[in-house]
C-alpha positions in Angstrom: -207.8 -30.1 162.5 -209.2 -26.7 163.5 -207.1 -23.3 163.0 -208.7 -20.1 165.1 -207.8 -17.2 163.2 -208.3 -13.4 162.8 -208.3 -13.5 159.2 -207.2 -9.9 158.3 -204.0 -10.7 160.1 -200.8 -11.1 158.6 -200.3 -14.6 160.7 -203.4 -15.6 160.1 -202.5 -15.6 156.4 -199.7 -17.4 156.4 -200.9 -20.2 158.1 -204.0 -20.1 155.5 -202.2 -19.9 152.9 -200.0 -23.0 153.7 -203.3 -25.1 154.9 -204.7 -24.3 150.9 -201.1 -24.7 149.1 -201.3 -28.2 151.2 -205.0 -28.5 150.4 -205.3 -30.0 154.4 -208.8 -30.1 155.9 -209.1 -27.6 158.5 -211.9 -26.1 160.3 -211.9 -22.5 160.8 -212.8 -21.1 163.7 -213.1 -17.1 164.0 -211.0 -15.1 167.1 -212.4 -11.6 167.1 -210.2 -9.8 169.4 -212.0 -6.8 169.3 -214.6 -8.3 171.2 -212.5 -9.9 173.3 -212.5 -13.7 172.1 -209.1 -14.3 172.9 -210.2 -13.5 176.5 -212.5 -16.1 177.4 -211.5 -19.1 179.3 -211.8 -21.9 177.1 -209.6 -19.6 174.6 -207.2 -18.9 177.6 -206.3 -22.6 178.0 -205.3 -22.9 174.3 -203.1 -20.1 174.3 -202.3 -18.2 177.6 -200.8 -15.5 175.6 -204.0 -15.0 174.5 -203.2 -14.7 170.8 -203.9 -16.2 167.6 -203.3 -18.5 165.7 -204.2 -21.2 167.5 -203.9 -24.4 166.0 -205.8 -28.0 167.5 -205.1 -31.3 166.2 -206.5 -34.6 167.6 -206.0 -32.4 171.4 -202.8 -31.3 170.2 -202.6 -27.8 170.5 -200.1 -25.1 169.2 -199.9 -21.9 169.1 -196.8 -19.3 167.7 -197.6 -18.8 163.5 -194.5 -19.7 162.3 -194.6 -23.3 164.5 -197.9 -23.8 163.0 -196.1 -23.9 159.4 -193.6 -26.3 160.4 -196.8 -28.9 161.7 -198.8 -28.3 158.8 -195.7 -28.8 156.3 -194.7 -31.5 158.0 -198.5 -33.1 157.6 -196.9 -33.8 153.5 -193.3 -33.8 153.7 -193.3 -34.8 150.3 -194.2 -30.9 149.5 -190.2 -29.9 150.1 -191.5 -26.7 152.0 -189.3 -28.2 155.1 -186.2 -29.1 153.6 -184.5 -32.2 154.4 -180.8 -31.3 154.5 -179.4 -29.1 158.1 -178.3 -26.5 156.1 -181.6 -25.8 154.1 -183.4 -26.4 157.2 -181.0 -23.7 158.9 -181.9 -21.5 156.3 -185.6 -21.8 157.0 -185.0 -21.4 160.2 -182.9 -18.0 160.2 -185.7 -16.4 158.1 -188.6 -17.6 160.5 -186.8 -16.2 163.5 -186.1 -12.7 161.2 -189.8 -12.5 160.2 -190.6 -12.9 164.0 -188.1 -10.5 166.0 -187.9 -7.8 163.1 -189.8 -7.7 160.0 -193.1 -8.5 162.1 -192.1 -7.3 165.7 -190.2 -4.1 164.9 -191.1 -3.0 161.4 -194.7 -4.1 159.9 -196.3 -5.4 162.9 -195.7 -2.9 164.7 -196.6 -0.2 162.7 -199.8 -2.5 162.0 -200.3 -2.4 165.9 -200.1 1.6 166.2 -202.2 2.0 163.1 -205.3 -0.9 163.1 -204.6 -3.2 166.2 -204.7 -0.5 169.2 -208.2 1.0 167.6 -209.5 -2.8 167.5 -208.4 -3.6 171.0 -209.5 0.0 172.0 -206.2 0.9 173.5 -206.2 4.5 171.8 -204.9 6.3 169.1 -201.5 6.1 167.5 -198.1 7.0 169.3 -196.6 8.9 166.2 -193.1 8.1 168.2 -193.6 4.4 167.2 -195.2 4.8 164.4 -192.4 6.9 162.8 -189.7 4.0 164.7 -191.7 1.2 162.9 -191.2 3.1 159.8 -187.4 3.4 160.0 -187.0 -0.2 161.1 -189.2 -1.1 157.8 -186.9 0.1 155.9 -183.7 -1.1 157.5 -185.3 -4.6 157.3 -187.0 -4.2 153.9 -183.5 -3.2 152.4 -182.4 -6.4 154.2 -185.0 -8.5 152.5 -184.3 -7.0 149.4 -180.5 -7.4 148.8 -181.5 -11.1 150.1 -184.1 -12.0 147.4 -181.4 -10.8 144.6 -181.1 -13.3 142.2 -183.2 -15.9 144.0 -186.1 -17.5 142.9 -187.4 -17.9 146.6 -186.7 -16.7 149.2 -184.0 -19.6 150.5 -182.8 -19.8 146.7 -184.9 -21.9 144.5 -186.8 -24.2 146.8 -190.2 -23.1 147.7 -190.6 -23.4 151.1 -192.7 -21.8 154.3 -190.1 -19.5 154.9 -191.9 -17.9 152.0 -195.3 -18.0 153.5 -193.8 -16.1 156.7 -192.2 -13.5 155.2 -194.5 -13.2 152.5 -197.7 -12.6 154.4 -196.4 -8.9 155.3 -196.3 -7.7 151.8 -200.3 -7.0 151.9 -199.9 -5.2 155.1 -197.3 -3.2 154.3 -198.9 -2.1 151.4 -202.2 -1.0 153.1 -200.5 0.9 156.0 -199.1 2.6 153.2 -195.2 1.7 154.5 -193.0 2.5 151.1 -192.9 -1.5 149.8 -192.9 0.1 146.1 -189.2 1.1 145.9 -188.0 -2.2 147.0 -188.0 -4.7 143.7 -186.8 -7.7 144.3 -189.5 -7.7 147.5 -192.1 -7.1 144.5 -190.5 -9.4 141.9 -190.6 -11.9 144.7 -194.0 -11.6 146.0 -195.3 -11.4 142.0 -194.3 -15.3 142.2 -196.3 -15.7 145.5 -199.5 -14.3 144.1 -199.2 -16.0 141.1 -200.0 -19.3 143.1 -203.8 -20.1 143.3 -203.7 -21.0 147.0 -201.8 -17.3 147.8 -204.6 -15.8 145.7 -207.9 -17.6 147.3 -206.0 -17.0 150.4 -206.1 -13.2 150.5 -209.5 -13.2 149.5 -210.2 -15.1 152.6 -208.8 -12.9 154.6 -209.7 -9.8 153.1 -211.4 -7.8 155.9 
């Protein structure tokens, strides 16, 4: 398998950090967007959305993080981070589709695209209008997170499972564009038990810009 990656990215991480917690042999490829790798034809017919991750497998090819967990889980389904019953399976899926439309698209990611990823692409300087929006919907979303996590292990209850690798992978980010993660304990209690793993930690070295 290959995996083309950005590593300082949050979806680059998760998918890292699953492909170590697995222990899977994977090749890693580099995509540096600032200089335009994600451009280039041969890129383009992997992922016309010209993003990463990219994942190829035996000329399979997959793109979208959070799909990329479900493959590479389901390469050792004996690892219980897909769940076999539909209502833990549900459950995954809710928190995969909330990491993607809010907790990445409307809260950390995008204040992670106003703050590193427009400098990197070269599309300008901060809007402060979207920054300070980002920053509101962290909260709201954080505060959801937070009241979730109460009294759970994990983040579906106490099955480990990639749901946690999603959600998870934010925590760093939020952290170093200084969003207010700190008040929030059950998010820290939680993620204590994530780095505590010796696949989360080499993981975050590895993509430690």
């Amino acid at each position: 398998m290959k995996l083309y990656v950005l590593p300082p990215s949050p979806r680059a991480l998760k998918v890292i950090a699953l492909k170590n917690y697995l222990d899977l042999d994977c090749e890693m490829h580099l995509v540096d967007l600032g200089k335009g790798d994600q451009l280039a034809p041969a890129y383009t017919t992997m992922n016309p959305n010209q993003k990463m991750p990219v994942l190829e497998d035996d000329g399979f090819v997959l793109w979208e993080s959070n799909a990329i967990l479900f493959y590479l889980a389901s390469k050792k389904p004996e690892s219980g981070l897909w769940p076999s019953d539909p209502r833990g399976q549900a459950d995954v899926l809710r928190w995969l589709a909330w990491e993607s439309a809010h907790w990445d698209s409307e809260a950390c990611g995008a204040v992670g695209y106003e703050k590193v990823s427009k400098t990197v692409l070269g599309l300008g300087p901060a809007e402060p209008v979207f920054v300070a929006r980002g920053e509101r919907n962290f909260d709201r979303f954080a505060l959801v997170l937070d009241r979730s996590l109460k009294g759970r292990k994990w983040l579906t209850g106490d099955n480990f499972t990639i749901a946690d690798f999603s959600v998870g992978a934010w925590v760093p980010s939020a952290q170093l564009l200084g969003l207010p993660i700190a008040k929030y304990t059950e998010i820290l209690r939680w993620y204590d038990r994530l780095t505590s793993l010796s696949a989360w930690q080499r993981s975050l070295v590895q993509t430690r810009a």
